[in-house]
C-alpha positions in Angstrom: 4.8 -12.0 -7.0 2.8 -13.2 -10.0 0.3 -10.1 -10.9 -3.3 -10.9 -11.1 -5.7 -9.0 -13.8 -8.9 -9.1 -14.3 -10.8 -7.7 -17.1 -13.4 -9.0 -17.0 -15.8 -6.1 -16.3 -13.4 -3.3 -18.2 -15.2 -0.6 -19.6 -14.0 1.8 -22.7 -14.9 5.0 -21.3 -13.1 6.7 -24.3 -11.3 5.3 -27.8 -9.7 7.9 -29.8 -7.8 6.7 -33.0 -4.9 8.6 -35.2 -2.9 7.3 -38.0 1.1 7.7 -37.4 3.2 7.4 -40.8 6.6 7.8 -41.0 8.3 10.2 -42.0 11.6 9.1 -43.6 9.7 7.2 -46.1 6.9 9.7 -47.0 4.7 9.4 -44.4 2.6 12.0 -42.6 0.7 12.1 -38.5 -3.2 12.6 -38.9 -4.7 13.6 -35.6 -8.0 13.0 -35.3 -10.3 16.3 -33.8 -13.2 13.8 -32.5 -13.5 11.0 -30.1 -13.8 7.9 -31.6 -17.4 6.6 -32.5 -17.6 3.1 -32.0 -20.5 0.9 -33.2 -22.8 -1.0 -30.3 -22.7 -3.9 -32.3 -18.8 -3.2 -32.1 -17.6 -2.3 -28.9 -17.6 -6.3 -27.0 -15.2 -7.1 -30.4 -13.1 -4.0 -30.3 -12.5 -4.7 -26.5 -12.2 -8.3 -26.9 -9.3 -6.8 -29.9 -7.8 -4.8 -27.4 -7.2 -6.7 -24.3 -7.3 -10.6 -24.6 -4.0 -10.9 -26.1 -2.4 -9.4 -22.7 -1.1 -11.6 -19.9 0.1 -11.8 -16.7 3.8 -12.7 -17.1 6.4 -10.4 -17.5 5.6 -7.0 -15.6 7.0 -3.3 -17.0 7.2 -0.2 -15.6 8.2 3.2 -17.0 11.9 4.4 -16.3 14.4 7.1 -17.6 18.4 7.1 -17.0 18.4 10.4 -15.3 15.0 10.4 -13.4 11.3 9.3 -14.1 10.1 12.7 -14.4 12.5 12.8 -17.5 9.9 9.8 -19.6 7.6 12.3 -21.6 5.0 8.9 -21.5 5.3 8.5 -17.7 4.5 12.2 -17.4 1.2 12.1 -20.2 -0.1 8.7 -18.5 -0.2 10.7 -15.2 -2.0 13.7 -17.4 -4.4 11.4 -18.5 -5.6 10.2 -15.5 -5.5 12.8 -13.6 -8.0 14.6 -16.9 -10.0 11.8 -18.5 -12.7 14.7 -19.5 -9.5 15.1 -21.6 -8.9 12.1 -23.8 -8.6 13.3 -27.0 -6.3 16.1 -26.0 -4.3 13.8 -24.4 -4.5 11.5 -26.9 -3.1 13.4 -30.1 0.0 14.0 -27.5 1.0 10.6 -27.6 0.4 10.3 -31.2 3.0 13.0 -31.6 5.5 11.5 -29.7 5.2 8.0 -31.4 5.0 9.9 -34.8 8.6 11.9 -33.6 9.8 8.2 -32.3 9.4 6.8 -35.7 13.0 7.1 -37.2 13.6 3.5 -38.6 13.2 3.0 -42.5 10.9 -0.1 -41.6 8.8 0.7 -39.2 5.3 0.4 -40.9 2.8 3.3 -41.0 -0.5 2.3 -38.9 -3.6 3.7 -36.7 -2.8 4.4 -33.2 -5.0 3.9 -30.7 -5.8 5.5 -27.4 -8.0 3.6 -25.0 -9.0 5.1 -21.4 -10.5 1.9 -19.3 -12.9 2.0 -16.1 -13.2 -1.1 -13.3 -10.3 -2.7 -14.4 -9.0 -5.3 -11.5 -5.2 -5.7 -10.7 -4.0 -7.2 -7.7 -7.7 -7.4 -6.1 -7.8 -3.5 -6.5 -10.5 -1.7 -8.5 -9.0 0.9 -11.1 -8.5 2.7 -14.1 -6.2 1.5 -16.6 -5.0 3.4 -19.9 -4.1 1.3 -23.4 -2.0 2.3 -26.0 -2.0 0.5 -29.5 -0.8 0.5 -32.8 -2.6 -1.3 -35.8 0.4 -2.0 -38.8 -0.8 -5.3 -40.2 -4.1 -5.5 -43.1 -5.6 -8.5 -44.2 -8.1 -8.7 -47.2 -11.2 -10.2 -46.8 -13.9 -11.1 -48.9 -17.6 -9.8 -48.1 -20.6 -12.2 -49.7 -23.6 -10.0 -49.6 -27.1 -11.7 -50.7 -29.4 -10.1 -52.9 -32.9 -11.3 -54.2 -31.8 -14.2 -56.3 -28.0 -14.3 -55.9 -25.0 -13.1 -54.0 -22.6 -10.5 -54.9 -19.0 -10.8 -53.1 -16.4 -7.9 -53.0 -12.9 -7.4 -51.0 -12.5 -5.1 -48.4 -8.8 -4.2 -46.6 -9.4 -4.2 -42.9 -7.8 -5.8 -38.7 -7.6 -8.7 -38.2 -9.1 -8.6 -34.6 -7.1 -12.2 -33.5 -3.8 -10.9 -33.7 -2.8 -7.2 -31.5 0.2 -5.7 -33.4 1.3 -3.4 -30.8 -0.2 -2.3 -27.2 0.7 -1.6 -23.6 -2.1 -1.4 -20.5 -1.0 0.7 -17.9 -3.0 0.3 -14.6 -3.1 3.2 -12.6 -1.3 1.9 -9.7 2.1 2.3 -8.3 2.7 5.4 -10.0 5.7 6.2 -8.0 6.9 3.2 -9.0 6.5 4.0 -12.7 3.3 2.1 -12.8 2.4 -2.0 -13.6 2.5 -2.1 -17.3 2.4 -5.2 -19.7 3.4 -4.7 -23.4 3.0 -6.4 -26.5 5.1 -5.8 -30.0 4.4 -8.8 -32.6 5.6 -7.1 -35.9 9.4 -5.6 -35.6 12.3 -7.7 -35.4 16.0 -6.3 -35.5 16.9 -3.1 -33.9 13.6 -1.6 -35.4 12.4 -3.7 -32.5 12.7 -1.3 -30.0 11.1 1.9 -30.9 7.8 1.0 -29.4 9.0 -0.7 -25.9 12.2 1.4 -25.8 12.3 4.5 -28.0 8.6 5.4 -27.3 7.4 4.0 -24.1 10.4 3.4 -22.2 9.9 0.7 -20.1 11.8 -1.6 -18.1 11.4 -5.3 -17.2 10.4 -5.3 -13.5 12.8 -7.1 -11.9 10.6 -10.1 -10.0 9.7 -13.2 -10.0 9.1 -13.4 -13.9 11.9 -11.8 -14.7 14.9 -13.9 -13.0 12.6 -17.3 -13.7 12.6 -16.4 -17.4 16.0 -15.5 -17.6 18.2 -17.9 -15.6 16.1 -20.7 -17.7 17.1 -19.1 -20.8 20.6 -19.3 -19.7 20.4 -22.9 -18.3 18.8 -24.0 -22.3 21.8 -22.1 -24.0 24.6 -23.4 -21.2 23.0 -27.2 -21.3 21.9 -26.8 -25.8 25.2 -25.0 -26.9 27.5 -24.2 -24.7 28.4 -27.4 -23.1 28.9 -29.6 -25.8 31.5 -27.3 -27.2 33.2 -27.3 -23.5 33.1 -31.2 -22.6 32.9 -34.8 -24.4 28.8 -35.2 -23.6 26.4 -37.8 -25.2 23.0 -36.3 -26.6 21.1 -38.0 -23.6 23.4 -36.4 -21.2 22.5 -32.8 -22.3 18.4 -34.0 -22.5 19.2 -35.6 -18.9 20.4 -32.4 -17.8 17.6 -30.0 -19.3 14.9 -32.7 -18.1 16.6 -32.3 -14.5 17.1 -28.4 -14.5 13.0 -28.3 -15.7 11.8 -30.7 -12.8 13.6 -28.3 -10.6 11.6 -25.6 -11.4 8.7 -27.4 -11.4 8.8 -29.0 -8.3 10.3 -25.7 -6.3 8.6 -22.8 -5.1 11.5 -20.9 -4.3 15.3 -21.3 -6.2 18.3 -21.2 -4.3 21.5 -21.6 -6.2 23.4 -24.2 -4.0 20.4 -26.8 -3.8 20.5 -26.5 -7.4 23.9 -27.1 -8.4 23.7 -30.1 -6.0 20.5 -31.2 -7.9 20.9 -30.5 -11.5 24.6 -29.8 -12.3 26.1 -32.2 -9.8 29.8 -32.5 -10.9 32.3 -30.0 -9.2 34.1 -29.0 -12.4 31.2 -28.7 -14.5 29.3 -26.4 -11.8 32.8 -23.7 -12.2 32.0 -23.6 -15.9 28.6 -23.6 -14.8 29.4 -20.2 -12.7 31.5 -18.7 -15.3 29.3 -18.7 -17.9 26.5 -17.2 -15.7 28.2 -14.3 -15.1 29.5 -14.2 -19.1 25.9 -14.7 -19.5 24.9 -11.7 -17.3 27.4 -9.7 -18.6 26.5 -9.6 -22.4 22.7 -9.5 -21.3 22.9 -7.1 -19.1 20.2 -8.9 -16.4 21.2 -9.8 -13.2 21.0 -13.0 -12.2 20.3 -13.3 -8.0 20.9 -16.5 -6.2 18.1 -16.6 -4.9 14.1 -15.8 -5.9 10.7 -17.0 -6.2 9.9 -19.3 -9.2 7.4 -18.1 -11.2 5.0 -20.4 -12.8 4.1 -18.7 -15.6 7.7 -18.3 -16.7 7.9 -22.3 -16.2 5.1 -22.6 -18.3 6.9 -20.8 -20.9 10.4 -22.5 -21.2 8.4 -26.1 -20.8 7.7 -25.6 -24.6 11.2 -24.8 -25.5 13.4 -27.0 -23.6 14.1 -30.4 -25.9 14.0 -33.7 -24.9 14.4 -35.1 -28.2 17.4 -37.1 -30.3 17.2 -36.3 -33.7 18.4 -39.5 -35.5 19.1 -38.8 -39.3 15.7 -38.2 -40.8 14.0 -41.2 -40.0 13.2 -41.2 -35.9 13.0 -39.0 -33.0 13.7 -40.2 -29.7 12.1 -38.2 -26.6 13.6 -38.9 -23.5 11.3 -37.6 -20.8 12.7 -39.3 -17.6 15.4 -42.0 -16.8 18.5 -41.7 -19.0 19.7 -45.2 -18.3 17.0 -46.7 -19.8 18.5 -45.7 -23.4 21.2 -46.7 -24.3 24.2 -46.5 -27.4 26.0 -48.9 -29.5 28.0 -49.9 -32.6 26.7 -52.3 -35.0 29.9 -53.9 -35.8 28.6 -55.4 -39.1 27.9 -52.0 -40.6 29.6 -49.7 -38.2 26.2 -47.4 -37.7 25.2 -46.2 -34.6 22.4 -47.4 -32.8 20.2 -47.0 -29.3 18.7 -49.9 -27.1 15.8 -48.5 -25.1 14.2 -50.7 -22.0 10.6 -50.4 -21.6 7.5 -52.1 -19.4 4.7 -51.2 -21.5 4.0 -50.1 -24.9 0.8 -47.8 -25.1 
């Protein structure tokens, strides 16, 4: 089921703000002992900040190996909505967990932001919702200011408000469940990477429609892309053929069912057992199940539309995309020169 949010109407009921260093390279927690003040002429930018850069794709909720009551963050989001009047309280006990969370040497120091939201809209129902951010990234901008007969310009260190560093909107809904969360970390790479979806939040992938779409496509682009031109004697066109096929399927299907599309996109018997082993190698080394059958998310489509490539790369002087019929391309020899070549058939020339 693809989740529908609206956000349209959200309303910062409270905005509290603390600044997390870390510690193993000098840095200090500051915990702020007011509520936030936010300017009027602020608060439509600061939400704007806060929320547009979420969307409806892959699903999270809060988890823990040994039981949910176990996720300190499950148990202060239930805190906090049971005792909004509480926001700063509640606040500066998040702070100290992300602050205790921040172990990796380069993990950047930043403000963290707690957010407590009113008529939010999830799934058609009307509720609160909770965000939690944190600001690492400063730009420097340059501030003219006019005076009677001339301007005087300075620099000033401050967010850039298009690009959300690190968050995650919790709606309160499903709580048994762990809640419907989305998350968003744009600045850690590497195993530093996981402190704020992982270490601090601890939140899992919902396992859905998003979730199996996005994945089995990733494995179909890495089988199709990598791994089967190292397995079996395949042309360039063959692979594009193959990745233009397994995207149409998705596209044109609402639900995916494993059979129809090994009869559709892989075709030949021996290459659909490699097919199947290297699924299951695939799941394996992942860890994420892949079911046989699910519905197809669109969204996740969407996504993997961008990535798949339909393209010959031919030296450095031509590209050749290859967006339908195979067999209307096709390879030579010159036997003059002995270079390679491609003979394409075409109606029309736009």
């Amino acid at each position: 089921m693809q989740n529908r949010i609206n956000l349209a109407n959200a309303k910062m009921v409270a905005v509290a703000t603390h600044h997390v260093g870390n510690a193993n390279v000098g840095g200090g927690l500051f915990i702020s002992q007011k509520l936030t003040s936010v300017d009027h002429n602020a608060t439509e930018l600061l939400s704007h900040f806060f929320l547009s850069s979420f969307k409806t794709e892959q699903p999270y909720a809060f988890t823990h190996i040994v039981d949910l009551s176990h996720n300190p963050i499950f148990n202060l989001i239930q805190k906090a909505f049971e005792t909004p009047e509480n926001s700063l309280e509640n606040s500066g006990e998040f702070a100290q967990i992300l602050f205790d969370r921040t172990l990796h040497p380069n993990i950047k120091e930043g403000e963290f932001y707690f957010v407590f939201y009113d008529h939010c809209v999830i799934n058609d129902e009307v509720t609160q919702a909770i965000g939690l951010y944190k600001s690492e990234t400063k730009d420097t901008f340059l501030k003219p200011d006019p005076s009677d007969s001339s301007y005087t310009i300075t620099a000033d260190v401050g967010i850039n408000t298009k690009k959300l560093d690190k968050g995650c909107l919790i709606f309160n809904t499903d709580s048994s469940k762990g809640y419907i969360a989305f998350v968003i970390d744009q600045t850690n790479k590497g195993d530093e990477a996981k402190y704020w979806k992982e270490d601090f939040l601890q939140l899992t992938a919902v396992k859905e429609s998003y979730f199996y779409t996005d994945n089995y496509l990733d494995m179909c682009n890495q089988f199709i892309s990598s791994h089967l031109p190292n397995q079996f004697d395949v042309e360039r066109t063959d692979q594009i053929d193959m990745l233009n096929r397994s995207m149409d399927f998705f596209k044109k299907h609402d639900k995916f069912d494993f059979n129809t599309f090994s009869d559709e996109v892989i075709r030949q018997p021996e290459l659909a057992e490699n097919f199947i082993e290297y699924k299951n190698d695939f799941q394996e080394q992942n860890h994420v199940p892949l079911v046989d059958e699910f519905e197809i998310s669109g969204a996740a489509v969407k996504k993997h539309n961008k990535v798949f490539k339909s393209v010959v790369k031919l030296d450095k002087n031509f590209h050749i995309y290859i967006h339908g019929n195979k067999n209307m391309i096709e390879k030579g020899v010159d036997e003059e020169t002995g270079m390679k070549f491609y003979k394409l058939f075409f109606k029309e020339e736009n």
